[in-house]
PDBQT receptor file of N, H, CA, C and O in Angstrom, charges set to zero:
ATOM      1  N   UNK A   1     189.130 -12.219 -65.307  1.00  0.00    +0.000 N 
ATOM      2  CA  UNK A   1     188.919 -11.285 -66.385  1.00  0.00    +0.000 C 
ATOM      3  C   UNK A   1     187.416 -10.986 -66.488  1.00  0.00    +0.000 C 
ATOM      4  O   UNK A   1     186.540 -11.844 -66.373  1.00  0.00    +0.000 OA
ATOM      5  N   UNK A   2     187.204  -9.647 -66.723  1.00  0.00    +0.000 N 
ATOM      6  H   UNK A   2     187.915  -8.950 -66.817  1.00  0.00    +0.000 HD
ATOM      7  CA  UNK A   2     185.651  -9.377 -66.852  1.00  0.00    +0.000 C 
ATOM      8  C   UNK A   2     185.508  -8.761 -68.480  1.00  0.00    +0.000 C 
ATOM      9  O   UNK A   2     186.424  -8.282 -69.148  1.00  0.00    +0.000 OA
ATOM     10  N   UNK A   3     184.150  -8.924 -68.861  1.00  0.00    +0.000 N 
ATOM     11  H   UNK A   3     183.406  -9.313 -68.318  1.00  0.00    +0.000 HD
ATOM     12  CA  UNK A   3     183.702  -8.391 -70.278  1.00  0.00    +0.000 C 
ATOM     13  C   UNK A   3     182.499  -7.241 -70.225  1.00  0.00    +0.000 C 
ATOM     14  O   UNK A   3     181.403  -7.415 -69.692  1.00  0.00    +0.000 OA
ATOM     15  N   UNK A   4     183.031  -5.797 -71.021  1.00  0.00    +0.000 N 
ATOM     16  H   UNK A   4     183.921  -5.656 -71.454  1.00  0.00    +0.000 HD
ATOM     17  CA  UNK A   4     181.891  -5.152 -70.892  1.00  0.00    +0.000 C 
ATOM     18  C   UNK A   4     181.366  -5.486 -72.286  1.00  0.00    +0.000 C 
ATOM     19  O   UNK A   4     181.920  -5.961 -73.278  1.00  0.00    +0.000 OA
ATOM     20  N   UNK A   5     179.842  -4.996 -71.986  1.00  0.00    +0.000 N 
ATOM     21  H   UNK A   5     179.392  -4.610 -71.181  1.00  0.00    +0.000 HD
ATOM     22  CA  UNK A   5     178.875  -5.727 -73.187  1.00  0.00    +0.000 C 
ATOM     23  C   UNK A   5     178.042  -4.273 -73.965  1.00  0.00    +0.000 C 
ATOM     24  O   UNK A   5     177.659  -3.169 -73.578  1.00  0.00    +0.000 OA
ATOM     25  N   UNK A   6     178.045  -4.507 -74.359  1.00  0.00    +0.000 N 
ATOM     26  H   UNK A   6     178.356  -5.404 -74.673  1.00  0.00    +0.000 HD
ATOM     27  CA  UNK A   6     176.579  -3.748 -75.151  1.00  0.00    +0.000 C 
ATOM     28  C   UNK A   6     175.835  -4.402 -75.964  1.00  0.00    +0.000 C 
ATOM     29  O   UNK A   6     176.369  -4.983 -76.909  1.00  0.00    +0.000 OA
ATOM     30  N   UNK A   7     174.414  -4.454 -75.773  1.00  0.00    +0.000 N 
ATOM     31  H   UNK A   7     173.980  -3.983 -75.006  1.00  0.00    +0.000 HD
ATOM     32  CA  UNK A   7     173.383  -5.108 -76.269  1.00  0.00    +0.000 C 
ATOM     33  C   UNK A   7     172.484  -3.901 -76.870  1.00  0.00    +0.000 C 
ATOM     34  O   UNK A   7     172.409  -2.867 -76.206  1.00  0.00    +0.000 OA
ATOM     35  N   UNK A   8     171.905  -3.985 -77.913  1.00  0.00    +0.000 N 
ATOM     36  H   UNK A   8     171.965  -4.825 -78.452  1.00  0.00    +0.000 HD
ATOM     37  CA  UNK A   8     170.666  -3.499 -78.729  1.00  0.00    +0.000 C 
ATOM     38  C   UNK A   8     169.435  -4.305 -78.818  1.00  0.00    +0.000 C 
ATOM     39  O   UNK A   8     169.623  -5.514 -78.948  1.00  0.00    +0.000 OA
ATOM     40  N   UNK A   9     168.289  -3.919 -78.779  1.00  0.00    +0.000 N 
ATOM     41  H   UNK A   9     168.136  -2.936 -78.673  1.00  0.00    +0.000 HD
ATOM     42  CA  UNK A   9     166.951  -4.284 -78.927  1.00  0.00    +0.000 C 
ATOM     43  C   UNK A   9     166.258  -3.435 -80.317  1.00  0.00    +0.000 C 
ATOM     44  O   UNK A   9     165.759  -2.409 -79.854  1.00  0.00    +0.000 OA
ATOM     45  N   UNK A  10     166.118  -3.462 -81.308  1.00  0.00    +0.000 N 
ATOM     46  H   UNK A  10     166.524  -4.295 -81.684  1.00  0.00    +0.000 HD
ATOM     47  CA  UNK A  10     165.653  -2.911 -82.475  1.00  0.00    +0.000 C 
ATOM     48  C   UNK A  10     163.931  -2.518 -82.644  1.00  0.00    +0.000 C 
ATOM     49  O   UNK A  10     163.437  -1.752 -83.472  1.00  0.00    +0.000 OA
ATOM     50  N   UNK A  11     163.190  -3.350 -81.519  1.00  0.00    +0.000 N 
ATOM     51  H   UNK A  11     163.590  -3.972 -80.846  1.00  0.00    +0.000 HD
ATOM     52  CA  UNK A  11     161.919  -3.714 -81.575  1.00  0.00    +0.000 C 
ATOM     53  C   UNK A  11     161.463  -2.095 -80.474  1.00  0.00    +0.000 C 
ATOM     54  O   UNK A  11     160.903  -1.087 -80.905  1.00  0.00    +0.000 OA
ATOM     55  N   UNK A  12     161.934  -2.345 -79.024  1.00  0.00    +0.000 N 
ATOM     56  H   UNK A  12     162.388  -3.164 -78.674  1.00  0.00    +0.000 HD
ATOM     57  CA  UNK A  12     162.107  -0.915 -78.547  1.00  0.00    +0.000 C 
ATOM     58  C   UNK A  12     163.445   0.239 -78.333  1.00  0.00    +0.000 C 
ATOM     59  O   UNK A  12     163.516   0.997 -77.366  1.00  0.00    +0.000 OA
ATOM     60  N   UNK A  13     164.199   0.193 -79.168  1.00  0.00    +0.000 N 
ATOM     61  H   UNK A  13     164.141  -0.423 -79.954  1.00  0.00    +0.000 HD
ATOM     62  CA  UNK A  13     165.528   1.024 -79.362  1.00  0.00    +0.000 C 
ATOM     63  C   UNK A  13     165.918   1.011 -78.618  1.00  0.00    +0.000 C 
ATOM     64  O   UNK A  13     165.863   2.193 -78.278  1.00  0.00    +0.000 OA
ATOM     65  N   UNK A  14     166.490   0.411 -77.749  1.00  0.00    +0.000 N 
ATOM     66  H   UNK A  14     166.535  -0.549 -78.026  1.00  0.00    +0.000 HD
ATOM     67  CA  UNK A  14     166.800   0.369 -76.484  1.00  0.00    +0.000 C 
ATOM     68  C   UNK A  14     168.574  -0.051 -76.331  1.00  0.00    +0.000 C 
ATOM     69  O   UNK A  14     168.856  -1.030 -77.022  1.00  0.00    +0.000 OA
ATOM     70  N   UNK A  15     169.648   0.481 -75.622  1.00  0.00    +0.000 N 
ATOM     71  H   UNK A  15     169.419   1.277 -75.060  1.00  0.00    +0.000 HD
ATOM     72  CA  UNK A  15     170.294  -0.598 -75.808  1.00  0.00    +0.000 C 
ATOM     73  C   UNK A  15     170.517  -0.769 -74.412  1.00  0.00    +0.000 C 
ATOM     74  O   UNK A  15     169.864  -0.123 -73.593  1.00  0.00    +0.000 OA
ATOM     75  N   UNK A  16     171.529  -1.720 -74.027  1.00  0.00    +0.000 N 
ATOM     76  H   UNK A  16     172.060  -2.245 -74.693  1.00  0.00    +0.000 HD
ATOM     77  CA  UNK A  16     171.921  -2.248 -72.447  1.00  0.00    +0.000 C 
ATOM     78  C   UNK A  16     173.536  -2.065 -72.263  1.00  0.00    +0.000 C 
ATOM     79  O   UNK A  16     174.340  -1.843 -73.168  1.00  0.00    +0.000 OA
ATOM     80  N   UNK A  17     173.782  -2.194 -71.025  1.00  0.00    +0.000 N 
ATOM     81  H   UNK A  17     173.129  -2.374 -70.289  1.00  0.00    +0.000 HD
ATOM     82  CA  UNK A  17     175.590  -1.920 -71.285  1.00  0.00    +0.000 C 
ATOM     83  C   UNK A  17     175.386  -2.853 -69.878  1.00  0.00    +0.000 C 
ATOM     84  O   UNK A  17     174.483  -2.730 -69.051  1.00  0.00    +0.000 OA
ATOM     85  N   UNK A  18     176.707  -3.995 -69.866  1.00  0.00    +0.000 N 
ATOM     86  H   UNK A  18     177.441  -4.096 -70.537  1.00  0.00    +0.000 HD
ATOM     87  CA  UNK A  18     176.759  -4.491 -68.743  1.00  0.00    +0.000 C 
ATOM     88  C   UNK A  18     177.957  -5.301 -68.867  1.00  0.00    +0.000 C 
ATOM     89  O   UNK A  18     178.686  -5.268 -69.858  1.00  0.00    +0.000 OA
ATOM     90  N   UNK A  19     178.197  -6.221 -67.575  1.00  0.00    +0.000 N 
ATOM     91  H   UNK A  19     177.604  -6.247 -66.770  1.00  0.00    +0.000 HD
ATOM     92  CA  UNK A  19     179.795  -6.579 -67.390  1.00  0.00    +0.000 C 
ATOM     93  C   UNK A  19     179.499  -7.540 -66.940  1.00  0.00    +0.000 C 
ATOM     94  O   UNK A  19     178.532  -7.562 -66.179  1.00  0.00    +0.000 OA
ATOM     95  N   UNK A  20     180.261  -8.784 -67.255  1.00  0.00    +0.000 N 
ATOM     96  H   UNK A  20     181.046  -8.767 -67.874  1.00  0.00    +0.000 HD
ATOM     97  CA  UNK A  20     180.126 -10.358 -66.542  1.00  0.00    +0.000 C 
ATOM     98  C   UNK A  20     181.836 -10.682 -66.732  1.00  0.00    +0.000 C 
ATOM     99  O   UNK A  20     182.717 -10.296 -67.500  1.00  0.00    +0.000 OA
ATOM    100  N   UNK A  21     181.757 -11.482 -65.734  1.00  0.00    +0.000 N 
ATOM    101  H   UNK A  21     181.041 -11.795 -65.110  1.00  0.00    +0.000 HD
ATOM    102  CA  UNK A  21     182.730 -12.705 -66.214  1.00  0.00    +0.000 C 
ATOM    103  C   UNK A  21     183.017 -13.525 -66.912  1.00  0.00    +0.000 C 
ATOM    104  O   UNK A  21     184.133 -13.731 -67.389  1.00  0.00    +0.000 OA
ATOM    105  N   UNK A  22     181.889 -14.210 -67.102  1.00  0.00    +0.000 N 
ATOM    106  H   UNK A  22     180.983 -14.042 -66.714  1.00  0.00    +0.000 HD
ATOM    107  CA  UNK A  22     181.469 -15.221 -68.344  1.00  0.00    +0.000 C 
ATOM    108  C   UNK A  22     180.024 -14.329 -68.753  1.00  0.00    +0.000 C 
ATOM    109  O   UNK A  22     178.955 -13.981 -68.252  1.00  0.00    +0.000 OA
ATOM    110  N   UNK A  23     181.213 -14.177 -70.694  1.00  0.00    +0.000 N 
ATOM    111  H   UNK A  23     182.082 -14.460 -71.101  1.00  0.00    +0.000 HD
ATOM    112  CA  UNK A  23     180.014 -13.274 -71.280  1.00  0.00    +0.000 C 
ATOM    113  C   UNK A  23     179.176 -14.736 -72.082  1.00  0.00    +0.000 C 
ATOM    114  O   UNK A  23     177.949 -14.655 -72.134  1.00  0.00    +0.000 OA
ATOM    115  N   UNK A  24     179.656 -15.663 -72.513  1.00  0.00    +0.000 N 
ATOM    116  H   UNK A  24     180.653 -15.729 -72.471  1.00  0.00    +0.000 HD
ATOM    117  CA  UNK A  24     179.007 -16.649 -72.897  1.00  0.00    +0.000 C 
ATOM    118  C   UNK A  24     177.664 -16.647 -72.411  1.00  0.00    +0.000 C 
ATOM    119  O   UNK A  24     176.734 -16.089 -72.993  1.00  0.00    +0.000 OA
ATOM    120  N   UNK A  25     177.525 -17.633 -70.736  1.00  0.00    +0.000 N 
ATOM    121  H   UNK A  25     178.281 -18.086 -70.264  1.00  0.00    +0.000 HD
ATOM    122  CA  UNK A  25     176.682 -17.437 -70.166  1.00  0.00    +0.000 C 
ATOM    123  C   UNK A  25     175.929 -17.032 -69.634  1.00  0.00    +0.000 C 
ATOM    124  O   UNK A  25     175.058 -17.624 -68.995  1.00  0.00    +0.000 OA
ATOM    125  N   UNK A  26     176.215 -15.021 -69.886  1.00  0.00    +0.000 N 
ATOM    126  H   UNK A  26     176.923 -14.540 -70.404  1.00  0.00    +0.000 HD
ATOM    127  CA  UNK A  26     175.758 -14.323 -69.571  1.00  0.00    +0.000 C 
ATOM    128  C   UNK A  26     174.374 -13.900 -71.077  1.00  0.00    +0.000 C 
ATOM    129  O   UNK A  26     173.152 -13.826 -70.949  1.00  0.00    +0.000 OA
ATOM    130  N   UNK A  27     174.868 -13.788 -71.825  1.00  0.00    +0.000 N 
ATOM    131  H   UNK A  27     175.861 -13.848 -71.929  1.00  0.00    +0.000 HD
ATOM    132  CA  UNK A  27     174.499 -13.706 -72.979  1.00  0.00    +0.000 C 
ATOM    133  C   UNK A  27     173.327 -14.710 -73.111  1.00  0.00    +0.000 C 
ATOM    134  O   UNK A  27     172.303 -14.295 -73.655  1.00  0.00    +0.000 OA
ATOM    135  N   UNK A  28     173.382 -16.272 -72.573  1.00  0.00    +0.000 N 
ATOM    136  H   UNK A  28     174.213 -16.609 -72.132  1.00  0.00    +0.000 HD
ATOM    137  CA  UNK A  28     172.533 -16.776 -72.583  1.00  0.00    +0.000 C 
ATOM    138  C   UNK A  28     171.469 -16.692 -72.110  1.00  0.00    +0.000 C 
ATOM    139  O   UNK A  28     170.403 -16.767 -72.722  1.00  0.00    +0.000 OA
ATOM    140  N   UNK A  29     171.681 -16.464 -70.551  1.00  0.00    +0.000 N 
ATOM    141  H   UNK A  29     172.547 -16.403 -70.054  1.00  0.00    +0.000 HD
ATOM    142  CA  UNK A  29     170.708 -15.875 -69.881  1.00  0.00    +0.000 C 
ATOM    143  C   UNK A  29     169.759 -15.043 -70.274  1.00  0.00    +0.000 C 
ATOM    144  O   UNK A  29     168.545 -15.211 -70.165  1.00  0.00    +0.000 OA
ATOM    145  N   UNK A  30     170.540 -13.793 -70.909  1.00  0.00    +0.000 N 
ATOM    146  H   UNK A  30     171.527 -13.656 -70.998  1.00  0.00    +0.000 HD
ATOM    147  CA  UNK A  30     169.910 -13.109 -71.572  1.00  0.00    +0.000 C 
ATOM    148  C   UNK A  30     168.637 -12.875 -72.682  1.00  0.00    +0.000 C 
ATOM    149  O   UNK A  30     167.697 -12.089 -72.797  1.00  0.00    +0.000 OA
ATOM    150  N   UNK A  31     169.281 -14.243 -73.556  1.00  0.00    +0.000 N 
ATOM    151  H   UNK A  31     170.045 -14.882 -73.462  1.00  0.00    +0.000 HD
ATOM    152  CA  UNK A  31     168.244 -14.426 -74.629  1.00  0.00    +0.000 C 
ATOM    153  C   UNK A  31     167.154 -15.269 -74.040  1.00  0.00    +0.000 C 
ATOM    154  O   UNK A  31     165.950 -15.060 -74.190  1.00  0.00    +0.000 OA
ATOM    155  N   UNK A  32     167.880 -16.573 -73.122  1.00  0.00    +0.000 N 
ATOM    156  H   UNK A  32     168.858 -16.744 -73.000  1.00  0.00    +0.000 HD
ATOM    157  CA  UNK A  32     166.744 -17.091 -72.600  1.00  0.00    +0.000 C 
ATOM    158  C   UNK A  32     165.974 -17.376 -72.013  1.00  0.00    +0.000 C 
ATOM    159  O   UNK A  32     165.092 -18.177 -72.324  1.00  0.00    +0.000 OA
ATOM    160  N   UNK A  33     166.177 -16.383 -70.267  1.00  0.00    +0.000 N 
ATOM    161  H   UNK A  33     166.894 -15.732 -70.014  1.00  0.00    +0.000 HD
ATOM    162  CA  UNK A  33     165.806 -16.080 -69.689  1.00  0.00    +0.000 C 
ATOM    163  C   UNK A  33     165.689 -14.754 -68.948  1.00  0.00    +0.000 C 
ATOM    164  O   UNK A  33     164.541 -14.377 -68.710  1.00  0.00    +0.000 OA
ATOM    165  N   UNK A  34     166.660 -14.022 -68.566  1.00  0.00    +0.000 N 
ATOM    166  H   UNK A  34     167.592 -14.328 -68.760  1.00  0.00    +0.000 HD
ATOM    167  CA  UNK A  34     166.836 -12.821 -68.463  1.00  0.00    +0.000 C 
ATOM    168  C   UNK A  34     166.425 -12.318 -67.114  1.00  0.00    +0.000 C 
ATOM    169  O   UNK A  34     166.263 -13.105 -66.181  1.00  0.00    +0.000 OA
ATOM    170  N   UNK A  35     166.231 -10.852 -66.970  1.00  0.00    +0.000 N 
ATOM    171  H   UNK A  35     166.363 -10.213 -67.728  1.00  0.00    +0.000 HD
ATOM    172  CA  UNK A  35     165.638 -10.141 -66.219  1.00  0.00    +0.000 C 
ATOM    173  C   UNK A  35     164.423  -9.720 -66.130  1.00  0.00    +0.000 C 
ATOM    174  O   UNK A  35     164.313  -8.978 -67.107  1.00  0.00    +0.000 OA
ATOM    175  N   UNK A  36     163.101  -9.725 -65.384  1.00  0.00    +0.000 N 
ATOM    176  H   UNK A  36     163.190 -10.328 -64.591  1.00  0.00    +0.000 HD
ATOM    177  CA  UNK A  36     161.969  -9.319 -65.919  1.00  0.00    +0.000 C 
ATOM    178  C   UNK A  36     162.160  -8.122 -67.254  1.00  0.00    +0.000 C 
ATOM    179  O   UNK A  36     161.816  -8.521 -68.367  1.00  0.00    +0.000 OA
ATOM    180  N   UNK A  37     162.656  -6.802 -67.145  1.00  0.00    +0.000 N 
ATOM    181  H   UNK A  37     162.935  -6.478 -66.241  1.00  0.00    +0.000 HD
ATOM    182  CA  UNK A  37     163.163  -6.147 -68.200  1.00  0.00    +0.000 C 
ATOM    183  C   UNK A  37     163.381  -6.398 -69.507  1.00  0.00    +0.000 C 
ATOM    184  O   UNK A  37     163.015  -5.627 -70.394  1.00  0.00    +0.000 OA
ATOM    185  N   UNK A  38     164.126  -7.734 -69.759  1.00  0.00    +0.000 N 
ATOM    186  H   UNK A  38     164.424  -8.360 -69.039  1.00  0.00    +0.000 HD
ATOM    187  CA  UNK A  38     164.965  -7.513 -70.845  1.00  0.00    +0.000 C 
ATOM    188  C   UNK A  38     164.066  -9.190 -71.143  1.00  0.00    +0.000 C 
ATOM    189  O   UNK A  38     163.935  -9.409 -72.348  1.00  0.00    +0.000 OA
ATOM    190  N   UNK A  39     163.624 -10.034 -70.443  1.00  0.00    +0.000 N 
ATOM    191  H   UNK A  39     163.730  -9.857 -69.465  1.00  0.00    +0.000 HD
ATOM    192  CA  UNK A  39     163.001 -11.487 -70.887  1.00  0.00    +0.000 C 
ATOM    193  C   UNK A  39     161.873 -11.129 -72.060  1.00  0.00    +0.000 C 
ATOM    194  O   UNK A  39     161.730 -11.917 -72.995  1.00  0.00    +0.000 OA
ATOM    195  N   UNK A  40     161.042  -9.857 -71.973  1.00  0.00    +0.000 N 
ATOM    196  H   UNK A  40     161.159  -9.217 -71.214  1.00  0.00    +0.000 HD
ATOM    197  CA  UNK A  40     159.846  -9.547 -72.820  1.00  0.00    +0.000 C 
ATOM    198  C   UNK A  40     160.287  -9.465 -74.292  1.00  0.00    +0.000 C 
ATOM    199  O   UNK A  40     159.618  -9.799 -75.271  1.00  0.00    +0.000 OA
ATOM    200  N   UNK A  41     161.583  -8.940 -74.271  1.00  0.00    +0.000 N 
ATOM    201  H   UNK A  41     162.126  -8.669 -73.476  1.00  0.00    +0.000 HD
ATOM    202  CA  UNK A  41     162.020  -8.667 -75.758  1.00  0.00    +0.000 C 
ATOM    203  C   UNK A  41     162.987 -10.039 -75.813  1.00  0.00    +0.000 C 
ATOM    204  O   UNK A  41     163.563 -10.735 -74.977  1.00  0.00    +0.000 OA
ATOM    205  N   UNK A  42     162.809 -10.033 -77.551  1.00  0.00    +0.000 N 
ATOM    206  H   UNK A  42     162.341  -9.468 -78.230  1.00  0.00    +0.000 HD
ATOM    207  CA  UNK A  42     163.245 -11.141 -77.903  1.00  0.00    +0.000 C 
ATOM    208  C   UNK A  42     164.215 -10.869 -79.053  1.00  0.00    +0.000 C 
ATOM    209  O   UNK A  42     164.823 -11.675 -79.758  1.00  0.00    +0.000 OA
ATOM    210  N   UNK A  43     164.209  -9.585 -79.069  1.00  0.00    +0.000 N 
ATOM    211  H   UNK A  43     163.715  -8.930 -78.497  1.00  0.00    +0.000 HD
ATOM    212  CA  UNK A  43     165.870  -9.755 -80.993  1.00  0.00    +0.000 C 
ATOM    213  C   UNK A  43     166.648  -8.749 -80.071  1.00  0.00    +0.000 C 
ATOM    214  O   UNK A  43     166.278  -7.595 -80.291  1.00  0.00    +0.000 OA
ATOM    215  N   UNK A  44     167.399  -8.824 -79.321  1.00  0.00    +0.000 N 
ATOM    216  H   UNK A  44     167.700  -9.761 -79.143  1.00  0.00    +0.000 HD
ATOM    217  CA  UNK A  44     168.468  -8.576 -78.075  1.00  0.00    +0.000 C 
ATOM    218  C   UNK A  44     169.673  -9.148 -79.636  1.00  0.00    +0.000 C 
ATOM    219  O   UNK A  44     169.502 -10.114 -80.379  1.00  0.00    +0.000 OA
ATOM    220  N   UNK A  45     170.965  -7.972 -79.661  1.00  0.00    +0.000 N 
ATOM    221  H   UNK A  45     171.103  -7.187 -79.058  1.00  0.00    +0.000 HD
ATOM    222  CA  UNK A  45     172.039  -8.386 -80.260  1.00  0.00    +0.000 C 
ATOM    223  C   UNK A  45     173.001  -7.587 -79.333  1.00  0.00    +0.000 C 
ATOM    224  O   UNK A  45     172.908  -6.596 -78.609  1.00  0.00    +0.000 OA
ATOM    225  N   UNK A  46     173.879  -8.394 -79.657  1.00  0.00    +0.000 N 
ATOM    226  H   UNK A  46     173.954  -9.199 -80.246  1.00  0.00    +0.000 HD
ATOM    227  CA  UNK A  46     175.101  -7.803 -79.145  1.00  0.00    +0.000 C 
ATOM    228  C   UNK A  46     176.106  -7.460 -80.445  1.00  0.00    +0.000 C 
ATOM    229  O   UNK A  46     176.465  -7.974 -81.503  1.00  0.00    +0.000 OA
ATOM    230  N   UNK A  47     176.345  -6.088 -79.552  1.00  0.00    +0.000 N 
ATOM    231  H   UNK A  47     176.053  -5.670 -78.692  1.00  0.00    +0.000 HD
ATOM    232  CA  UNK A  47     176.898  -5.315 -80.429  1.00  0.00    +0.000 C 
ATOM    233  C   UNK A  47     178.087  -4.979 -80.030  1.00  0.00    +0.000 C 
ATOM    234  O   UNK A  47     178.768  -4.485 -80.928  1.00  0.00    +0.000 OA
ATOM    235  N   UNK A  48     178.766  -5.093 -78.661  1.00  0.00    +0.000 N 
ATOM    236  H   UNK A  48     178.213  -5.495 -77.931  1.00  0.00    +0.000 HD
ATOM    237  CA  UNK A  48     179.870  -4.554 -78.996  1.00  0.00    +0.000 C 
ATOM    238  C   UNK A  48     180.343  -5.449 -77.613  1.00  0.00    +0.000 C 
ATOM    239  O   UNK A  48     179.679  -5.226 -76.601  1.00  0.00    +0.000 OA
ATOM    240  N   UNK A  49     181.535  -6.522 -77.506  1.00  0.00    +0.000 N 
ATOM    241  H   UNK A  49     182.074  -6.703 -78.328  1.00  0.00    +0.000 HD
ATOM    242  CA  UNK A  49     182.174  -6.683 -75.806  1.00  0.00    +0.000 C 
ATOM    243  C   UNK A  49     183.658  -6.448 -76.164  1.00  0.00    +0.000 C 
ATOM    244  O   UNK A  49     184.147  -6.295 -77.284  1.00  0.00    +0.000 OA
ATOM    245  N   UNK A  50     184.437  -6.456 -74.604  1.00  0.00    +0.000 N 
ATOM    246  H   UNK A  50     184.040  -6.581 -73.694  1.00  0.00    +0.000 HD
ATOM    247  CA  UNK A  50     185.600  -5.769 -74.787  1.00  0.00    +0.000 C 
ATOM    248  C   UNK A  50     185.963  -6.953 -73.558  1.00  0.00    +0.000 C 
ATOM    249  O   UNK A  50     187.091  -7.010 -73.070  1.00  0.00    +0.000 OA
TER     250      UNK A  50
């Protein structure tokens, strides 16, 4: 089973759309390490998975 995501950043309006398997650990990554891209910002929410 896969999860699509949408993420918001409030700081640069930004949002993200993406798909994992494991949204858990994906999500983590996210906040705590990330992609060069997305590691700089730090209030990342998720707003919407399916």
């Amino acid at each position: 089973m896969f999860y699509v995501y949408i993420i918001y950043s409030k700081s640069i309006d930004q949002y993200y759309i993406g798909s994992t398997a494991n949204l858990i650990d994906r999500l983590y990554r996210t906040y705590n390490s990330g992609s060069k891209g997305r590691k700089k910002v730090k209030d990342w929410e998720l707003l919407y998975s399916k």
